[in-house]
N, C-alpha and C positions, 0 to 999 in steps of 0.2 A: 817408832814414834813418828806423828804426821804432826807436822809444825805448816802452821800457817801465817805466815808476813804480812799482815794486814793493817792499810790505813786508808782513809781515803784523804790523803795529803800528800800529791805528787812531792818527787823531788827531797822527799825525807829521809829518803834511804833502803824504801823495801828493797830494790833490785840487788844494789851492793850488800846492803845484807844478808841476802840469801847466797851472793855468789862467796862471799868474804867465808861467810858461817858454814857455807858447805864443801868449798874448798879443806877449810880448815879440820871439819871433821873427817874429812877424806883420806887427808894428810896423818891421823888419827886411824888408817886403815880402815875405817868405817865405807859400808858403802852406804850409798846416796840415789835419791830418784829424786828429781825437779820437775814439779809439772808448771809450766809458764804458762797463767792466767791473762797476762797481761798483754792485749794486744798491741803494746807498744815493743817489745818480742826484745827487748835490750837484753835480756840474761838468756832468751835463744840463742839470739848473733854471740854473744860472749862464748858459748861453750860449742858453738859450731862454726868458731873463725877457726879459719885452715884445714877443715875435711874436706874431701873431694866430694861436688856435686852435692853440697850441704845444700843449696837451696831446693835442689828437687825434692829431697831427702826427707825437710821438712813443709814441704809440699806435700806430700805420700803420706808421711806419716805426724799426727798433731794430735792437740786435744780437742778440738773440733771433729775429726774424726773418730775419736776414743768416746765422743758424748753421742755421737749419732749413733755408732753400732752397740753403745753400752758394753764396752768392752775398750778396756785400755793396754794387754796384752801386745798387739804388734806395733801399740804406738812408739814405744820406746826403743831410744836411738842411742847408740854411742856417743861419748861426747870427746870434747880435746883432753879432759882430765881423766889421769887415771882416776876409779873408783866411783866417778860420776856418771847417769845413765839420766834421760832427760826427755820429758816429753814437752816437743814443741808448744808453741804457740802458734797461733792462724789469726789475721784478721775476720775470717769467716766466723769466728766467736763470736760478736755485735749481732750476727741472724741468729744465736739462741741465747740470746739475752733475756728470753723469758721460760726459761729452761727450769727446770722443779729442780729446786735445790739441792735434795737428797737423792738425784742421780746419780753425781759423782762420786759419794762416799761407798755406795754400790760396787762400785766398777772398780776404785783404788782398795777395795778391801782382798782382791782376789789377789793383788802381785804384793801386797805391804810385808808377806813373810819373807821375802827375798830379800829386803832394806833393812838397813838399821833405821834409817832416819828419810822422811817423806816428806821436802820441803816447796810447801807451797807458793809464790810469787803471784799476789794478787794485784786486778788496776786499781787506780785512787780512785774507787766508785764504791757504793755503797750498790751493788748490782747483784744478780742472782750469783752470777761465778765470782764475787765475792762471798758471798752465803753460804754456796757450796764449799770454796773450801775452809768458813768457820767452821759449818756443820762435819765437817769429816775430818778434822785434825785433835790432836788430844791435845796441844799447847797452841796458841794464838799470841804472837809477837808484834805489839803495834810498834816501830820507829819515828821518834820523834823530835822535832826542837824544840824549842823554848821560845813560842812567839805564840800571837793572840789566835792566827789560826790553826796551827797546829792546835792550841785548844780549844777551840769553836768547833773544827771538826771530830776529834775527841770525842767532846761532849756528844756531838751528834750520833757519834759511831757509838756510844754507851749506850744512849735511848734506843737507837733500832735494836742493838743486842738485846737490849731486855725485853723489849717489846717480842722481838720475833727470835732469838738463839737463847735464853736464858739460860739454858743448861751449860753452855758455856762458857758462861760469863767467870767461874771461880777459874777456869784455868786463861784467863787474857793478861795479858803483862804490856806494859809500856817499858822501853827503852830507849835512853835519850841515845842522838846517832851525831850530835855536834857541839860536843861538851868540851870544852874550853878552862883548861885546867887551871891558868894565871887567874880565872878569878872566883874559884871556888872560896877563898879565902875575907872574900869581899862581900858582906850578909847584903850589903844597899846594890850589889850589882843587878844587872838586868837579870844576867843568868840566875841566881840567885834568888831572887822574887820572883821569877815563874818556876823555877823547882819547887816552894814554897806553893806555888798556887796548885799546881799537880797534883803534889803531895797531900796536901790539904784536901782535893777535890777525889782524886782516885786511889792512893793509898799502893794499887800494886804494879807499882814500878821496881825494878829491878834494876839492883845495887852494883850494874856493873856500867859503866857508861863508857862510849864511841868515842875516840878522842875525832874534832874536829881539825880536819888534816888534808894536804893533796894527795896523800899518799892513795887513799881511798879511789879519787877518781884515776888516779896513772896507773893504777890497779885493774881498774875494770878498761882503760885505754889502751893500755902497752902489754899487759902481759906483767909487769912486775912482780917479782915476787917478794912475799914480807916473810921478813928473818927480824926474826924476836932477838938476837945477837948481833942486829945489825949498827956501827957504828957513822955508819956516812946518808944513811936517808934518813932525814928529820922525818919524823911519827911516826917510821918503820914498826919502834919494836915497843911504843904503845898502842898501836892499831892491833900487832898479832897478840900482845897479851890480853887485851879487851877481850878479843873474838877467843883465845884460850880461854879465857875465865867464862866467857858465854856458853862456849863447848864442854866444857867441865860442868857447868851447873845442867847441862842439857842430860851429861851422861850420868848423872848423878853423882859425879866427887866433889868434891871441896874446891870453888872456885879458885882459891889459891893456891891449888895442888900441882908446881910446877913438875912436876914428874909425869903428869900426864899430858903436858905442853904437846904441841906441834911445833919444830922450832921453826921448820921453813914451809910454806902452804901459799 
């Protein structure tokens, strides 16, 4: 399966979502291919802190080079997790910013039998290598909060779909990534009237939500690991069941099917 993290709402959550969600299917034995769209290269550096010579490495080897030769075979690199395999990012990606979209589904159709799961990390742009990886993923994951722009650009990112991916469009899901669980309970809260307006407006969001939490960023800062069992880090062990319930619906069981948990990822 090629999953694509798509929004153009920096600061939402694609990056941690991709590393959280892939992490955790990994943990799940699954393997994993990451190709980083994004040249702000945050989920690069995450999965090539501490190899040696990581920066030549992904120097050498990128997706900038995997679009030029139409071939993404020797782009992939080892990364610090086991079960994760990762093709860089380049700043050099901005000089093929006008790059024919259905290139890249091309190129990642030759290695996709090797993975179980193809998780794409796109930038907040609404750009060609955001297009390429709608066009080449079978599920598209928008990350989202609860504020006026996150639906302003929404809205935005639905009209280009339809306009230009339509066939896409029945497999796109919204996921809130800063849900705030004390005031679910509060119909007049802010949270609460823009879940409402979502809902209202787009209909397929997905019934599992991100707890808003540090634990997220010390995650992608320090190395932390999340233990669904854990009793001393506050939103430990509702960050990793969120992301299990995410992985469960990915692999097709029953979001709630704690037997197929990852307990530590």
């Amino acid at each position: 399966m090629i999953i694509s993290i798509s929004s153009m709402k920096g600061g939402c959550g694609k990056s941690t979502t991709t590393i959280l969600l892939a992490n955790c299917l990994a943990a799940r034995g699954k393997s994993i291919l990451i190709v980083d769209f994004d040249t702000n290269n945050s989920v690069t550096n995450y999965y090539t802190t501490g190899i040696q010579n990581a920066q030549e490495t992904c120097m050498e080897h990128n997706l900038f080079i995997a679009l030029n030769k139409n071939d993404c075979t020797n782009e992939i690199i080892q990364t610090n997790v086991k079960g994760i395999k990762l093709i860089p990012s380049s700043v050099r990606l901005d000089d093929l910013r006008a790059i024919e979209y259905r290139r890249f589904s091309k190129i990642i159709k030759v290695v996709e039998d090797n993975f179980d799961f193809i998780i794409l990390d796109t930038p907040p742009t609404y750009s060609n290598h955001t297009m390429s990886a709608i066009y080449a993923a079978d599920t598209i994951l928008t990350p989202l909060f609860l504020d006026t722009f996150n639906y302003t650009t929404a809205c935005y990112l639905e009209e280009k779909m339809h306009d230009e991916l339509a066939e896409k469009c029945d497999n796109w899901y919204f996921i809130y990534t800063n849900w705030e669980t004390q005031w679910e309970e509060f119909p007049n809260s802010t949270q609460s009237q823009w879940d409402r307006v979502f809902e209202n407006k787009f209909g397929n969001i997905i019934d599992i939500k991100i707890p808003g939490t540090k634990i997220a960023k010390n995650y992608i800062s320090t190395g932390v690991k999340l233990d669904i069992n854990s009793k001393y880090q506050a939103g430990s062990k509702k960050l990793a069941i969120a992301f299990n319930e995410l992985a469960n619906a990915l692999c097709g069981f029953d979001k709630n099917d704690t037997a197929q948990y990852a307990e530590v990822f």
